[in-house]
PDB file of N, CA, C and O in Angstrom:
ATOM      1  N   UNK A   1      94.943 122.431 104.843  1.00  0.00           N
ATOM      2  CA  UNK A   1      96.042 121.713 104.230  1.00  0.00           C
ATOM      3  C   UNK A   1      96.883 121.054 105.322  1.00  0.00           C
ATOM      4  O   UNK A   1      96.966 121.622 106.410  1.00  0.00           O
ATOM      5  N   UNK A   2      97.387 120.129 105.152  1.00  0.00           N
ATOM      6  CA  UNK A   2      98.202 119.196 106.357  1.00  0.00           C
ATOM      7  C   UNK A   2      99.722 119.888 106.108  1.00  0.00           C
ATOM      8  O   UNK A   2     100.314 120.525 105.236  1.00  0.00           O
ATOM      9  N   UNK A   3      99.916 119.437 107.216  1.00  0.00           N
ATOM     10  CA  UNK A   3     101.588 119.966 106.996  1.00  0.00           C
ATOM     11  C   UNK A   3     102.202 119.264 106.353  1.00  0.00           C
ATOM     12  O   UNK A   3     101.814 118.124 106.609  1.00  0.00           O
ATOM     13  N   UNK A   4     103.170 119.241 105.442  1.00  0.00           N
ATOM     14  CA  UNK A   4     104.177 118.488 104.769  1.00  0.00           C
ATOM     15  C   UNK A   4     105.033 118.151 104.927  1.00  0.00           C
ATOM     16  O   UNK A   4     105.583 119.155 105.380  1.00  0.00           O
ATOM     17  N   UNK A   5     106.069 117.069 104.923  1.00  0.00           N
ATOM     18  CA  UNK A   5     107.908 116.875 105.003  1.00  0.00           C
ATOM     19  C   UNK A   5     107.954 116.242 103.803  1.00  0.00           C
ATOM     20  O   UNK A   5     107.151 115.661 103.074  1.00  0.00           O
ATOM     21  N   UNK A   6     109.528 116.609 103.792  1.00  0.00           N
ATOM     22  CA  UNK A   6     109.732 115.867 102.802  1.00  0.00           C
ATOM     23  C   UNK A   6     110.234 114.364 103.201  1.00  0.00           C
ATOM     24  O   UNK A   6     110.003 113.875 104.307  1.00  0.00           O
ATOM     25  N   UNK A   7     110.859 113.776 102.293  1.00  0.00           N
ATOM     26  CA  UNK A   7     111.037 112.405 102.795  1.00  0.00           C
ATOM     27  C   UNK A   7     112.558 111.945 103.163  1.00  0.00           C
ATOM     28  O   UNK A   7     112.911 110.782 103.358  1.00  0.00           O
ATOM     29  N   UNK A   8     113.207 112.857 103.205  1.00  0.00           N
ATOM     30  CA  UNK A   8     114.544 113.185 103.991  1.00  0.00           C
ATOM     31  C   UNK A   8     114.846 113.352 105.441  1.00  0.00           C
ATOM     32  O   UNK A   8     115.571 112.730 106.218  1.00  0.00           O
ATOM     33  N   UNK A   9     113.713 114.851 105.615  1.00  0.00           N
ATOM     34  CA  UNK A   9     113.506 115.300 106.763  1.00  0.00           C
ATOM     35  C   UNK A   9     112.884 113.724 107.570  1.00  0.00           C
ATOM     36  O   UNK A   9     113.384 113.180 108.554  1.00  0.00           O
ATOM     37  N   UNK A  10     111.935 113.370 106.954  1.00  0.00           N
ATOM     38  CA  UNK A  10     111.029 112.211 107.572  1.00  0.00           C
ATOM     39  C   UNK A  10     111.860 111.129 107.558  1.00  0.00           C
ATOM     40  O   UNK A  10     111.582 110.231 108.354  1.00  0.00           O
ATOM     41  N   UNK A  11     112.767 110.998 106.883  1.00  0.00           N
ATOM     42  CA  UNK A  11     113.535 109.286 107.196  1.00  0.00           C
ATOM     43  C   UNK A  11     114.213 110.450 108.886  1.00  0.00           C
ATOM     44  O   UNK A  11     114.018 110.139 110.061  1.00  0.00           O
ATOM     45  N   UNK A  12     114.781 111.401 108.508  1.00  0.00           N
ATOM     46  CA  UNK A  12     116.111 111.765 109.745  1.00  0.00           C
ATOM     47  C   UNK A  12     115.123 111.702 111.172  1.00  0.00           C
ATOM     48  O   UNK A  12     115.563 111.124 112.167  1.00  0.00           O
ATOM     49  N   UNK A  13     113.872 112.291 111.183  1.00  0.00           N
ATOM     50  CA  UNK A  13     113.333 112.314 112.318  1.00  0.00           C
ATOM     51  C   UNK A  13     111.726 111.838 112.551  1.00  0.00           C
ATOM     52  O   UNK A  13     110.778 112.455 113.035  1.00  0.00           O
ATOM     53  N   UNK A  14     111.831 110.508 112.010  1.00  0.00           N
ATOM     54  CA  UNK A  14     110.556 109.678 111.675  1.00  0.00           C
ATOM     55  C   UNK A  14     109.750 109.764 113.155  1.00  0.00           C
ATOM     56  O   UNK A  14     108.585 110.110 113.349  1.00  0.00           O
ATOM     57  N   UNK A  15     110.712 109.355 114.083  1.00  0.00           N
ATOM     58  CA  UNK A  15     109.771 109.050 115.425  1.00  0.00           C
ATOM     59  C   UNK A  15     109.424 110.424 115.854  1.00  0.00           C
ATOM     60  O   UNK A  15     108.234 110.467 116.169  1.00  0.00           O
ATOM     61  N   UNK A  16     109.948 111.417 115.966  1.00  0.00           N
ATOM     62  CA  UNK A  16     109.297 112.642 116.448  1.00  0.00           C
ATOM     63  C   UNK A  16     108.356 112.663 115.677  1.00  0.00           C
ATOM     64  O   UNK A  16     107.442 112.632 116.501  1.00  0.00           O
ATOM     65  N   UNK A  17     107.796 112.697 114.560  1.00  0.00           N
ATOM     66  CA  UNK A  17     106.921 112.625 113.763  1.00  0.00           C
ATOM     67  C   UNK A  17     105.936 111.872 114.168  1.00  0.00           C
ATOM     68  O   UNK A  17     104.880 112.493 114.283  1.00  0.00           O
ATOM     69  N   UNK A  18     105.882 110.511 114.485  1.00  0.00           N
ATOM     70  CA  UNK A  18     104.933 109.424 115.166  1.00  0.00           C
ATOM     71  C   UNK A  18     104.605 110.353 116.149  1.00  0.00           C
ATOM     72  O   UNK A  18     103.427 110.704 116.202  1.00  0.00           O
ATOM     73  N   UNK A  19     105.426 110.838 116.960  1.00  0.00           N
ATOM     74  CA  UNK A  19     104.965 111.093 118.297  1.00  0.00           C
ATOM     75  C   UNK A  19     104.035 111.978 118.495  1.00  0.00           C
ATOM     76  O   UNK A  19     103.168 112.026 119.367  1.00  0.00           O
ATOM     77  N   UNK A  20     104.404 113.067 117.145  1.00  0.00           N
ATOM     78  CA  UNK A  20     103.150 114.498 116.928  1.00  0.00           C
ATOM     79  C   UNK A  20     102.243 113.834 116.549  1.00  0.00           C
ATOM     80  O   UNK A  20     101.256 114.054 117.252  1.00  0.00           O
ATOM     81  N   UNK A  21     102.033 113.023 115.683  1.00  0.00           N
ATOM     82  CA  UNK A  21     100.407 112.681 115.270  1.00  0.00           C
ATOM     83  C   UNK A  21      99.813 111.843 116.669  1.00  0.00           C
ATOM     84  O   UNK A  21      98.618 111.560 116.752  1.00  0.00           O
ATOM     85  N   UNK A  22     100.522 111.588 117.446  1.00  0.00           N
ATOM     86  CA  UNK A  22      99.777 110.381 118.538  1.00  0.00           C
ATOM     87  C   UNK A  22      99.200 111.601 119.164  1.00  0.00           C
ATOM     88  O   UNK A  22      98.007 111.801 119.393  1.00  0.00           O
ATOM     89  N   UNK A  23     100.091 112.299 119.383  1.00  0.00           N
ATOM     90  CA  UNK A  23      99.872 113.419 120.626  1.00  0.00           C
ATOM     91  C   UNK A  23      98.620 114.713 120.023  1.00  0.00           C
ATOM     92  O   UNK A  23      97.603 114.960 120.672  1.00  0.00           O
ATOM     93  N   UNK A  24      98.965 115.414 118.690  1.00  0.00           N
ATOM     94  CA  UNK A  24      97.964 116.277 118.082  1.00  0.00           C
ATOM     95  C   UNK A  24      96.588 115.599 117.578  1.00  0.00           C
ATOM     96  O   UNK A  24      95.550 116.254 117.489  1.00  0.00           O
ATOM     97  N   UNK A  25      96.654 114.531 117.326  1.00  0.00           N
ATOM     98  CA  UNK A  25      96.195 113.636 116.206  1.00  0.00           C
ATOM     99  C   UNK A  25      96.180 114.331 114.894  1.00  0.00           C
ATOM    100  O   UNK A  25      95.219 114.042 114.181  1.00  0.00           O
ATOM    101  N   UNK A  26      97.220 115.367 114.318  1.00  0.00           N
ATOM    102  CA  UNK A  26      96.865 115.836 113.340  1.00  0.00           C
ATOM    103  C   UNK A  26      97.485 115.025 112.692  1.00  0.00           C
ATOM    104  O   UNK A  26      98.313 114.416 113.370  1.00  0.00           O
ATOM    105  N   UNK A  27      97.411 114.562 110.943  1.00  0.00           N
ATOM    106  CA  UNK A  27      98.115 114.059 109.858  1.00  0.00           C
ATOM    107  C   UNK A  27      98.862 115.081 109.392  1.00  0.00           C
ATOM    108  O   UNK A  27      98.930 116.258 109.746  1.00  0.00           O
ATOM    109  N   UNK A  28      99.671 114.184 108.156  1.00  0.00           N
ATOM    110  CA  UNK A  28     100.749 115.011 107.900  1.00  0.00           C
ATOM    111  C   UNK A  28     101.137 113.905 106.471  1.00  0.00           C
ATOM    112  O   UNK A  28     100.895 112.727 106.209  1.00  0.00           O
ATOM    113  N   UNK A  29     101.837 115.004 105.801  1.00  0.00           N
ATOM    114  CA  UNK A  29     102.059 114.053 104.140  1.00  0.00           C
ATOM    115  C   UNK A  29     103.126 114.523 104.086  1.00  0.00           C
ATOM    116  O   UNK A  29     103.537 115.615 104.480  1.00  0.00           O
ATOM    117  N   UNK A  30     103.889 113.255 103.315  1.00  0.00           N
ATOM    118  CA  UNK A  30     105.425 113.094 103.077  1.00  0.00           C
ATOM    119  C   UNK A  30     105.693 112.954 101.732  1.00  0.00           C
ATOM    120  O   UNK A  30     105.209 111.968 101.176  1.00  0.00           O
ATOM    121  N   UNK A  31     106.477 113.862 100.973  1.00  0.00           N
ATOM    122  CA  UNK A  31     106.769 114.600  99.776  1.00  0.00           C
ATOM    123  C   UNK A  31     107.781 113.628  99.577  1.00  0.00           C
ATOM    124  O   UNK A  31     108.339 113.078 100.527  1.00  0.00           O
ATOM    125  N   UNK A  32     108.160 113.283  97.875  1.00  0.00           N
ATOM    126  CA  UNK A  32     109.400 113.247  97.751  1.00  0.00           C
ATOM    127  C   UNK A  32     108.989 114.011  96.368  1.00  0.00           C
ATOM    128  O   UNK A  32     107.990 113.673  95.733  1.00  0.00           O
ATOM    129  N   UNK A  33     109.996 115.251  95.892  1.00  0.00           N
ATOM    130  CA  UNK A  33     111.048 116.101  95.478  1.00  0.00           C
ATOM    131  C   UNK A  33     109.535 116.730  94.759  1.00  0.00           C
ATOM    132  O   UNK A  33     109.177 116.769  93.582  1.00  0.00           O
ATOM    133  N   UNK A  34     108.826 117.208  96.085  1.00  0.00           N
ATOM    134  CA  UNK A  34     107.518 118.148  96.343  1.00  0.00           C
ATOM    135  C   UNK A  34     105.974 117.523  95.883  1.00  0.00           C
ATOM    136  O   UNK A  34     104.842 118.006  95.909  1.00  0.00           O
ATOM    137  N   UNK A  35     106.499 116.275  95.476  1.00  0.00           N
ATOM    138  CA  UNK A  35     105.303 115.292  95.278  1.00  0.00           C
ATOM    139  C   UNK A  35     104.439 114.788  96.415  1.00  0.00           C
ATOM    140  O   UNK A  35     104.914 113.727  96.820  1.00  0.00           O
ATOM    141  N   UNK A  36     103.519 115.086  96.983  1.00  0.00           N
ATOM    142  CA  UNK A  36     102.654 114.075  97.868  1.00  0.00           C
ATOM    143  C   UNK A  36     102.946 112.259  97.454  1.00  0.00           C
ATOM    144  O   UNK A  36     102.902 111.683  96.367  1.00  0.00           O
ATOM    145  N   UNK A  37     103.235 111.765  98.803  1.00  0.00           N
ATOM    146  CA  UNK A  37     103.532 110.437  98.186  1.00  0.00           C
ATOM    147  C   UNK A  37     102.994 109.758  99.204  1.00  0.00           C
ATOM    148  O   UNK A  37     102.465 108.698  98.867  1.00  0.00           O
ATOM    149  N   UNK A  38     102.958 110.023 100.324  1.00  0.00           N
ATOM    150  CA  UNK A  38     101.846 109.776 101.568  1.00  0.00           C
ATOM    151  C   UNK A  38     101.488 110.224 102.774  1.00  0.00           C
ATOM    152  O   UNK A  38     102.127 111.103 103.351  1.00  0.00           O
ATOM    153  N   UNK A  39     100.432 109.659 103.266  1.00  0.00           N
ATOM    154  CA  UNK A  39      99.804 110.541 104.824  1.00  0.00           C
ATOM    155  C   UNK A  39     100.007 109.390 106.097  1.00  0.00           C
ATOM    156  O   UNK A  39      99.436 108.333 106.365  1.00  0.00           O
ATOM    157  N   UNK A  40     100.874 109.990 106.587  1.00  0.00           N
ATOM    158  CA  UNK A  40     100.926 109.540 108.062  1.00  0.00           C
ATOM    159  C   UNK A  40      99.838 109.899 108.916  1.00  0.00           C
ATOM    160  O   UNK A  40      99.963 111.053 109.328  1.00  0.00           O
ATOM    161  N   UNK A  41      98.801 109.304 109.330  1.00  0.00           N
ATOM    162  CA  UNK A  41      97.559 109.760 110.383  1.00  0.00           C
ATOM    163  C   UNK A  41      97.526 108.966 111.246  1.00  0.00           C
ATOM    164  O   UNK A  41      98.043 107.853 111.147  1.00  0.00           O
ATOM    165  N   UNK A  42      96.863 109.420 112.340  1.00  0.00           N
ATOM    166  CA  UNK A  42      96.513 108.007 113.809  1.00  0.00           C
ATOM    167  C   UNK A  42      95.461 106.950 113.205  1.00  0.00           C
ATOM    168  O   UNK A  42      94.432 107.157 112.563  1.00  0.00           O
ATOM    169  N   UNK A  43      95.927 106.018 113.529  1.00  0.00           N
ATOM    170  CA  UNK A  43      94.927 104.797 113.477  1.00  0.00           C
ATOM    171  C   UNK A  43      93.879 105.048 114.314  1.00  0.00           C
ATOM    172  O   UNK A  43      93.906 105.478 115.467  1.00  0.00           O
ATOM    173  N   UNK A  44      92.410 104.561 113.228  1.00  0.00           N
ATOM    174  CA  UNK A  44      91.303 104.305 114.245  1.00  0.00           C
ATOM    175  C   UNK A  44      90.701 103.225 114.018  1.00  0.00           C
ATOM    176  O   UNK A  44      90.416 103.031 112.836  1.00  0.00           O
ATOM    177  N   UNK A  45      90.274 102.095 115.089  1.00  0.00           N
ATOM    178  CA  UNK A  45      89.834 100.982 114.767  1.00  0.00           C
ATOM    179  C   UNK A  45      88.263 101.421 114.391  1.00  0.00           C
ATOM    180  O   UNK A  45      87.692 102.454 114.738  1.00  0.00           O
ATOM    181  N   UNK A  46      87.684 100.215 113.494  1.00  0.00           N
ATOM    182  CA  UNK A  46      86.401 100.469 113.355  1.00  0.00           C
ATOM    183  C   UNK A  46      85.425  99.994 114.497  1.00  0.00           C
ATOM    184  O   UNK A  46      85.443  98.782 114.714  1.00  0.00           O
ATOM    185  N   UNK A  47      84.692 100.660 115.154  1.00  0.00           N
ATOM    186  CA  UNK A  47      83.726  99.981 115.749  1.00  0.00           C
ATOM    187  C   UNK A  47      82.516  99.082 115.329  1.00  0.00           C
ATOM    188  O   UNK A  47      82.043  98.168 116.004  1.00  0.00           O
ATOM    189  N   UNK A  48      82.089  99.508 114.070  1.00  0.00           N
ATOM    190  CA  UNK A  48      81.386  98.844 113.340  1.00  0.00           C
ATOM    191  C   UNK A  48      81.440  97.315 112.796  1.00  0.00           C
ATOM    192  O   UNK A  48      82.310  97.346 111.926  1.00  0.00           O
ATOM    193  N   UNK A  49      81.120  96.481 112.852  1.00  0.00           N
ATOM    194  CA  UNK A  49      81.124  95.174 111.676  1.00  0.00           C
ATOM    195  C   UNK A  49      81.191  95.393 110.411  1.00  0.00           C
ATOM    196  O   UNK A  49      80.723  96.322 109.754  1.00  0.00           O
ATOM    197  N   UNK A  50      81.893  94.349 110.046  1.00  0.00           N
ATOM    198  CA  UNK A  50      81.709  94.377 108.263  1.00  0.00           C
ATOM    199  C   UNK A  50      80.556  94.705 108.169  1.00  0.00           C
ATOM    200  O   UNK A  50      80.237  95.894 108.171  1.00  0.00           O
ATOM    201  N   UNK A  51      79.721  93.768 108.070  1.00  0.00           N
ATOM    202  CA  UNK A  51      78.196  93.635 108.030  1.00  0.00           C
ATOM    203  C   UNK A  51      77.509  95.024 107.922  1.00  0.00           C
ATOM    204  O   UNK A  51      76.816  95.458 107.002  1.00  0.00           O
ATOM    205  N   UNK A  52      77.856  95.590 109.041  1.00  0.00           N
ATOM    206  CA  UNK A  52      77.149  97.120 109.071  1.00  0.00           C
ATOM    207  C   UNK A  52      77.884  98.002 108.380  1.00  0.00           C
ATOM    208  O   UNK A  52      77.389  99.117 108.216  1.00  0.00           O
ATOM    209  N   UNK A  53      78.772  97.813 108.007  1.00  0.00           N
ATOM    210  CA  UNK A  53      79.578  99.257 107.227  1.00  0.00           C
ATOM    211  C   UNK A  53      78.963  98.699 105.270  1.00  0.00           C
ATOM    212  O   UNK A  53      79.068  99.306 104.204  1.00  0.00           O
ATOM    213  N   UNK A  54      78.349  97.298 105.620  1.00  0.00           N
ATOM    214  CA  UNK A  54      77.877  96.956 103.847  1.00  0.00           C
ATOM    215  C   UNK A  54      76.901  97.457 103.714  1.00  0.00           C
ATOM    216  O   UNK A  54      76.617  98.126 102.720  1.00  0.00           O
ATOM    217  N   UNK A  55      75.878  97.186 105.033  1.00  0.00           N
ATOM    218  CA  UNK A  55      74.654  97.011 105.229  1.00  0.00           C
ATOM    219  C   UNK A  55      73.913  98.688 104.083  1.00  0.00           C
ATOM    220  O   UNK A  55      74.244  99.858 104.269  1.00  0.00           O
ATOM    221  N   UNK A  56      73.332  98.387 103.460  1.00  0.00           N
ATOM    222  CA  UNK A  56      72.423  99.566 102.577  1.00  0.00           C
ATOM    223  C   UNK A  56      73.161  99.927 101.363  1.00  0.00           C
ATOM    224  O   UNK A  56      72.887 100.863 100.613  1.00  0.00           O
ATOM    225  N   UNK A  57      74.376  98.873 101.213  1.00  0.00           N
ATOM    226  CA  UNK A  57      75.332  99.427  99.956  1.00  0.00           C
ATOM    227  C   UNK A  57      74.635  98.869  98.597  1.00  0.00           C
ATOM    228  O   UNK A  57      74.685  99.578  97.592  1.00  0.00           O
ATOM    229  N   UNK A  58      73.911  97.457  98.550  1.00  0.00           N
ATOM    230  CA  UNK A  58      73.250  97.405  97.440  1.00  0.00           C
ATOM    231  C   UNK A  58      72.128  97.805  97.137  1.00  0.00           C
ATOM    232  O   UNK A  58      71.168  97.659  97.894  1.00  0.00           O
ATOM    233  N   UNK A  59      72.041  98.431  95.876  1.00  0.00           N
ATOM    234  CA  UNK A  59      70.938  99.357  95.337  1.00  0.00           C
ATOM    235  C   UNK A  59      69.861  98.454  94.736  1.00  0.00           C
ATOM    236  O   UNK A  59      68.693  98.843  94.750  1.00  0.00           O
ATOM    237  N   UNK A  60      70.150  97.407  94.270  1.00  0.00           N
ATOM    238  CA  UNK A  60      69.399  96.774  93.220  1.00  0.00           C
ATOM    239  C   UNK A  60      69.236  95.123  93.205  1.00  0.00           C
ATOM    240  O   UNK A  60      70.269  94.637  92.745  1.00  0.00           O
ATOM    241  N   UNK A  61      68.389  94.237  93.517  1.00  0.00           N
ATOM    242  CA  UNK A  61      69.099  92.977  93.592  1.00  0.00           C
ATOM    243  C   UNK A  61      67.655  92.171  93.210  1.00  0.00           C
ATOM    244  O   UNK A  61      66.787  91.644  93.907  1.00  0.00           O
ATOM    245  N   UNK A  62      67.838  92.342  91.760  1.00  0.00           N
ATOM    246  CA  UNK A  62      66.560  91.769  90.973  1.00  0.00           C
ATOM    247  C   UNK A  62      65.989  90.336  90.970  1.00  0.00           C
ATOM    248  O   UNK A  62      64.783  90.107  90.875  1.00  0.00           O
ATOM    249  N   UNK A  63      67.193  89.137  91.109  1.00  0.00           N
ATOM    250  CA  UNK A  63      66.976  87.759  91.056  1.00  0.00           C
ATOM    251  C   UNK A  63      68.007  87.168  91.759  1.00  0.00           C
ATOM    252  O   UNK A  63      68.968  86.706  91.144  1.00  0.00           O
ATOM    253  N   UNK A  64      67.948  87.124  92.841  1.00  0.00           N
ATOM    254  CA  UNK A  64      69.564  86.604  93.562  1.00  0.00           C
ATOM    255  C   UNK A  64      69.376  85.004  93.215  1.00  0.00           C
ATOM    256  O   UNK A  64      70.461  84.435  93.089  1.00  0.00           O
ATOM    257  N   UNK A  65      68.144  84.105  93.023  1.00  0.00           N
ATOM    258  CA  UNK A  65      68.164  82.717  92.645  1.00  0.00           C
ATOM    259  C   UNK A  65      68.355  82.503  90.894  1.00  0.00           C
ATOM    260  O   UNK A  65      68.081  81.516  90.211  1.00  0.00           O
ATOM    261  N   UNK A  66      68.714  83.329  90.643  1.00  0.00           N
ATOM    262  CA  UNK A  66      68.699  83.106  89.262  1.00  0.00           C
ATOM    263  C   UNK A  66      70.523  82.588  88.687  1.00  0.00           C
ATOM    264  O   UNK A  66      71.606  82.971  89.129  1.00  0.00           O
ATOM    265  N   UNK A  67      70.251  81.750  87.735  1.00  0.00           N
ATOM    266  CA  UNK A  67      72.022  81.782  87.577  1.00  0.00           C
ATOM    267  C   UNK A  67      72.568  82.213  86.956  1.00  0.00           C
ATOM    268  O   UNK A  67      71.853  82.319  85.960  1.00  0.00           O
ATOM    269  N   UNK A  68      73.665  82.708  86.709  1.00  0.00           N
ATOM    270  CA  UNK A  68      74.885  83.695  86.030  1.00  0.00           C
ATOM    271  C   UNK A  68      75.837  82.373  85.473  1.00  0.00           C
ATOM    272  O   UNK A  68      76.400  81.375  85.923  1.00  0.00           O
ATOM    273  N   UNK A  69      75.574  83.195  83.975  1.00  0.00           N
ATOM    274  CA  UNK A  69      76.607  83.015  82.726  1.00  0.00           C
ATOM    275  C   UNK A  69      77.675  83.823  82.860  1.00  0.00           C
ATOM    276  O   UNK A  69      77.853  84.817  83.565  1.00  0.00           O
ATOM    277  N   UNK A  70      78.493  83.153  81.936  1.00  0.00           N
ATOM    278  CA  UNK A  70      79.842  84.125  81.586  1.00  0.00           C
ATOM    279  C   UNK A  70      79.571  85.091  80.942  1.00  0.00           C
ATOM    280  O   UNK A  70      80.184  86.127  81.199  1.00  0.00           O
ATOM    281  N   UNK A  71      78.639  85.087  79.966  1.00  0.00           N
ATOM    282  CA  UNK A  71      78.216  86.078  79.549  1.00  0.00           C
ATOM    283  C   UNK A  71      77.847  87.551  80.564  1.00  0.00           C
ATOM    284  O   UNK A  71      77.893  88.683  80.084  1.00  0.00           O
ATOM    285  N   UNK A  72      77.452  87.242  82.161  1.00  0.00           N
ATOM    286  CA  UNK A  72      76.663  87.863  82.391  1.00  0.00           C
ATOM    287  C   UNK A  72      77.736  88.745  82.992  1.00  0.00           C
ATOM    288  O   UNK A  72      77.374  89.910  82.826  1.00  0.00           O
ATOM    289  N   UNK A  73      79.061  88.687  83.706  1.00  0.00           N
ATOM    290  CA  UNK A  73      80.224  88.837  84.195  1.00  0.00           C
ATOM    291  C   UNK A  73      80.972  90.081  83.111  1.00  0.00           C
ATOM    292  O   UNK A  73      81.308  89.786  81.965  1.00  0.00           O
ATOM    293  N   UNK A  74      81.155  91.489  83.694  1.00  0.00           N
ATOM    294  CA  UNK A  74      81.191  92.335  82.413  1.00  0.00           C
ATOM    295  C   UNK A  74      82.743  92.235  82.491  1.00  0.00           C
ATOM    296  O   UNK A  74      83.434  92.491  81.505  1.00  0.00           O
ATOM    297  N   UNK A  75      83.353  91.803  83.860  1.00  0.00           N
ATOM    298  CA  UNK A  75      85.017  92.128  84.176  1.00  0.00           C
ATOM    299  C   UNK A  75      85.632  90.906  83.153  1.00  0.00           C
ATOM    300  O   UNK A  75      86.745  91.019  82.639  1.00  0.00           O
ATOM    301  N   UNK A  76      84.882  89.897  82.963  1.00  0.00           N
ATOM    302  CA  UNK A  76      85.450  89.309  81.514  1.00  0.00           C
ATOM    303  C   UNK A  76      85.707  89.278  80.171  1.00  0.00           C
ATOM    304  O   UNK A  76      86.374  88.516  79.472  1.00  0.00           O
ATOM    305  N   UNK A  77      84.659  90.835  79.807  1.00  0.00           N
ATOM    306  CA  UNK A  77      85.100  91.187  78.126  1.00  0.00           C
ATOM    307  C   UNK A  77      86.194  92.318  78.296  1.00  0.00           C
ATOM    308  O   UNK A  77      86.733  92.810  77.305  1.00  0.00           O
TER     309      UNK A  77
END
């Protein structure tokens, strides 16, 4: 479980806060009135390309020359 603040504690001493996750890299989630409302964590850039983080995501790709109706589009009914 990550450690928690609330969002009081975290407005009064935000940068000490930055400074533990740079330094632990641990995350940490910020409550308001005991709700999870978000996670402060270290940034990591991707090393990867778009390209490769898509690459093997489609399962199925029956007629890519074929053309699409409105009909065929399900986010329109």
């Amino acid at each position: 479980m990550h450690k928690q603040v609330s969002k009081s504690e975290f407005k009064a001493k935000a940068l000490e806060f930055f400074r533990q996750v740079e330094t632990s890299g641990e995350p940490f989630v910020v409550t308001d009135h005991g709700q999870p409302k978000l996670e402060v964590r270290p940034y990591k850039t991707s090393e990867r390309s778009p390209l490769d983080v898509l690459r093997g995501s489609v399962l199925r790709f029956d007629n890519p020359t074929a053309p699409v109706a409105e009909d065929d589009w399900e986010a329109l009914s």
